[in-house]
N, C-alpha and C positions, 0 to 999 in steps of 0.2 A: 636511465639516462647515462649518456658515455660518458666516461670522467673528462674533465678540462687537463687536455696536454699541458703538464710544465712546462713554464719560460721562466725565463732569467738567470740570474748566476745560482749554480746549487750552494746549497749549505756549506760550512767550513769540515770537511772530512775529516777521520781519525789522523794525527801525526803520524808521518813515516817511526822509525825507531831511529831509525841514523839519516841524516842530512841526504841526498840524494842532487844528482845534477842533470836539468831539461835540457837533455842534449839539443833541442833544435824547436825554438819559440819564435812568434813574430809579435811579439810588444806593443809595436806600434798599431798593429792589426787590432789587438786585445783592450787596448785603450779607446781605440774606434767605438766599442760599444759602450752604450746605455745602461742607467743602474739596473733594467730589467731585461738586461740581455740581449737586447736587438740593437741594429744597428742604429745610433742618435748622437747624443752630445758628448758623448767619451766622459762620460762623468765618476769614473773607475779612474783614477789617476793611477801614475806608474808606480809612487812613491806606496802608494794604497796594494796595489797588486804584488811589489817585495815583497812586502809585509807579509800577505796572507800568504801566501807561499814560502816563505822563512817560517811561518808558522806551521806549515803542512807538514815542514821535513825535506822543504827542497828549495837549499839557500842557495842554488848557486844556478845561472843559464848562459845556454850560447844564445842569443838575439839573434836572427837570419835576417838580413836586410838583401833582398833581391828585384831590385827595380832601383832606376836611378832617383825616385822621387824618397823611399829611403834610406838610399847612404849618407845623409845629413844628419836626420834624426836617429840613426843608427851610431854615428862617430859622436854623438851629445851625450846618447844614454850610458855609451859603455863607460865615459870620461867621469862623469857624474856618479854614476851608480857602482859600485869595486863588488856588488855582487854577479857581474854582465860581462860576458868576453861577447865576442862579435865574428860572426862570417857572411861574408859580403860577394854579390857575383847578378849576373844576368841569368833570371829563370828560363827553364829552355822556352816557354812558352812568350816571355817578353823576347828572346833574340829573333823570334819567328816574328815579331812586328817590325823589332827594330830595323828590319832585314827586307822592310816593304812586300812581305809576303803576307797576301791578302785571301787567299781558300778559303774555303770550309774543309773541315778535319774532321774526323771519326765522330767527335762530340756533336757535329751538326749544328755548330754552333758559329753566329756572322763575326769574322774578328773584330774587334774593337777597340780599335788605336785610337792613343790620347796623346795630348802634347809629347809627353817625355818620348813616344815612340819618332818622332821627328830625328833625333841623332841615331844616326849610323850605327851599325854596329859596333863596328872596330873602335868608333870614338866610345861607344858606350863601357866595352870593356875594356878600355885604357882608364875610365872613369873611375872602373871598380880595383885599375891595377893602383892608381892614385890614395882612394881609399886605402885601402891596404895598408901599402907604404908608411902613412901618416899619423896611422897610429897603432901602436903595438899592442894595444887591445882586441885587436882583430886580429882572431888564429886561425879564421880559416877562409878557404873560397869556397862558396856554395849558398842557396842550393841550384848546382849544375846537372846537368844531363840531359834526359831523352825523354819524350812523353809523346808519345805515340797516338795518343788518344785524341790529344789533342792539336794533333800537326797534319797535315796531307803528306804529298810525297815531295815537295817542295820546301817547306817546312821542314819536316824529318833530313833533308841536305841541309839547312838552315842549324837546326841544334846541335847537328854532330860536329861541324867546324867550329860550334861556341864553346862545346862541351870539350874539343880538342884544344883549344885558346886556354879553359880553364884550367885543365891538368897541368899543362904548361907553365902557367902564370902559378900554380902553388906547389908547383917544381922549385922553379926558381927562388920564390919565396920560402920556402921550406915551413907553408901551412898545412892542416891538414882539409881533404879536399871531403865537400857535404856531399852526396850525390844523392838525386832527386829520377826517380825509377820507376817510372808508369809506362803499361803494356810493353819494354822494350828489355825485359832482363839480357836475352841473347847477346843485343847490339850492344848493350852498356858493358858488358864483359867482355865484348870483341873489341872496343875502341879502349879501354882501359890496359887488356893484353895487347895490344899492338902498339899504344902509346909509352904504355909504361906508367903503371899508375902510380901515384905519391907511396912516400910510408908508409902514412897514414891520410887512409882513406874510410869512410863511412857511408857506409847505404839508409841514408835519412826514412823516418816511416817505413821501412824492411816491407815489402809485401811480397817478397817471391816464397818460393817453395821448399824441399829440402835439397832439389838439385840445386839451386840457386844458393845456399846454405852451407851444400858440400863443395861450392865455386869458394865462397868467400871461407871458409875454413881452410881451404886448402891455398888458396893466396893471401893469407893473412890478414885482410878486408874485415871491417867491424859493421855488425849491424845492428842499427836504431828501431828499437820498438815502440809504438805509440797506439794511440784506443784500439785500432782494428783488433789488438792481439788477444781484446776482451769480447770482440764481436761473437757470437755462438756459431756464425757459419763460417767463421776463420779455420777451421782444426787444421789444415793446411801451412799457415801461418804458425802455429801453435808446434806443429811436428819440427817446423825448421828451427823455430825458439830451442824447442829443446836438443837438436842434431847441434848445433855450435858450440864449439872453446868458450868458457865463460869469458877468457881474458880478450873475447872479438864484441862483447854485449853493452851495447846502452840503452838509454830509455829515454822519451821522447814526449811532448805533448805535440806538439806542431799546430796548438794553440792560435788562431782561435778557432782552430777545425779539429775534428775527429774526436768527441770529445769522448771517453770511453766511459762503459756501461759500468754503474747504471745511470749516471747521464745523460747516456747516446741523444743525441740530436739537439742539444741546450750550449750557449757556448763556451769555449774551452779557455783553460789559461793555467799557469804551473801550479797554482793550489790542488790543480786534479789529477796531482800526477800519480797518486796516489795507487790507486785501482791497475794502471799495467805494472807496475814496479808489482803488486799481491799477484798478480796472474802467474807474472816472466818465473818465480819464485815459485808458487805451485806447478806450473810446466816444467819446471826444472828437476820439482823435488827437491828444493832447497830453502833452510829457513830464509826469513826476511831481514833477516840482520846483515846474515852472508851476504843476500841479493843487493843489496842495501851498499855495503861495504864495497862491493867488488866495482856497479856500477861506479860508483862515483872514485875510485882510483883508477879504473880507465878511463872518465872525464880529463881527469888532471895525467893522467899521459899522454892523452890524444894533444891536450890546448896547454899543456902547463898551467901554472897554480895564478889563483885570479887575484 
């Protein structure tokens, strides 16, 4: 008989050695679920999910709030909780609705606009510039960019004027800017060189190559590692881990997705941050202490101290 697939939250993992920081979580998303994993009554409080993640070895997170429904619950958590800085912004996938663009896109999938899709674009990112503003917990704009996959040719005009709006807006701000990068590495390197991209910018979930590796080493660009870098058919991913300056490297859950082996496909949340932080480290050839230390002192230069 084939064994019954695991559900629900995995076990509490061995502690990091040194504190580590989830460069790029969504909280609110993580709470969403039920004590067995699926989506139901959010019965995982947030107060509960600190916790177990202070206990893993990874006390500190950026929250990504990208949709307007949460920049609310995003300006609560970070107020409340002093383990929580926050980056805030219109996902390229929501500007493509906000934007009354209606396709199908690569994914073949019918859009599915909800209330918040009603406001404008421009009002919507004026929404996220307001946010910002208002409170100094939030270091950064994102997650912005390009996603390919999931836009037509209509769409894809739609994100790049959002993803130009965002650079702009944490120009000004002088945050640092999250970037969100499916099927589109070329054009997100092309709008960032011709815009001019922030100081500090990061490539959220890193999935490109080592050309893409040697883009961001050589413009001084940091990129976020999260499960795929555990996936077995990543080695791709794995060669450009290892082709980068440590002082361009984070780590990432992007929670409650991707959740890395050997949990693959159970849901995610920063107690699992566990498993890339041991990989990035063995890619490197570097102890975990190192790994350990370094990540979490380019956290706190990317966003300053929490």
């Amino acid at each position: 008989m084939a064994r019954a697939r695991e559900r629900g939250w995995p076990a509490d993992p061995e502690p990091l050695p040194v504190p580590v920081v989830d460069n790029h979580t969504h909280l609110d998303s993580v709470v969403g679920w039920s004590s067995d994993g699926w989506p139901g009554d959010g019965a995982a409080d947030l107060a509960a999910h600190l916790a177990r993640a202070a206990a893993a070895g990874v006390g500190r997170m950026v929250h990504v709030a990208c949709d307007l429904d949460a920049l609310d619950w995003a300006d609560a958590a970070v107020r409340e909780h002093r383990e929580l800085l926050a980056a805030v912004a219109i996902h390229p996938n929501e500007a493509v609705l906000h934007a009354g663009v209606r396709e199908i896109a690569p994914d073949g999938l019918e859009p599915d606009p909800v209330a918040r899709h009603d406001v404008p674009l421009d009002e919507a990112i004026a929404r996220v510039e307001r946010a910002a503003r208002a409170n100094d917990r939030v270091r950064a704009i994102g997650e912005t960019g390009l996603d390919f996959f999931r836009a037509g040719p209509a769409g894809r005009v739609v994100q790049r004027a959002a993803f130009r709006a965002h650079i702009a807006l944490a120009k000004e701000l002088g945050l640092t800017l999250q970037i969100h990068d499916r099927d589109a590495h070329a054009e997100v390197v092309e709008v960032l060189r011709a815009d001019g991209a922030p100081e500090r910018t990061v490539f959220h979930c890193f999935a490109g190559d080592v050309e893409l590796a040697q883009v961001c080493a050589d413009e001084g660009w940091h990129a976020s590692f999260a499960g795929p870098l555990t996936f077995r058919a990543n080695a791709a991913l794995r060669a450009a881990a290892a082709l980068l300056p440590p002082h361009l490297l984070l780590v990432e859950t992007d929670a409650p997705y991707l959740t890395a082996v050997p949990h693959r496909g159970r849901p995610n949340a920063p107690y699992l941050l566990g498993p890339t932080v041991r990989e990035l480290a063995r890619v490197r050839g570097q102890g975990l202490v190192a790994t350990c230390e370094q990540v979490a002192a380019t956290a706190e230069r990317l966003y300053g101290p929490w």
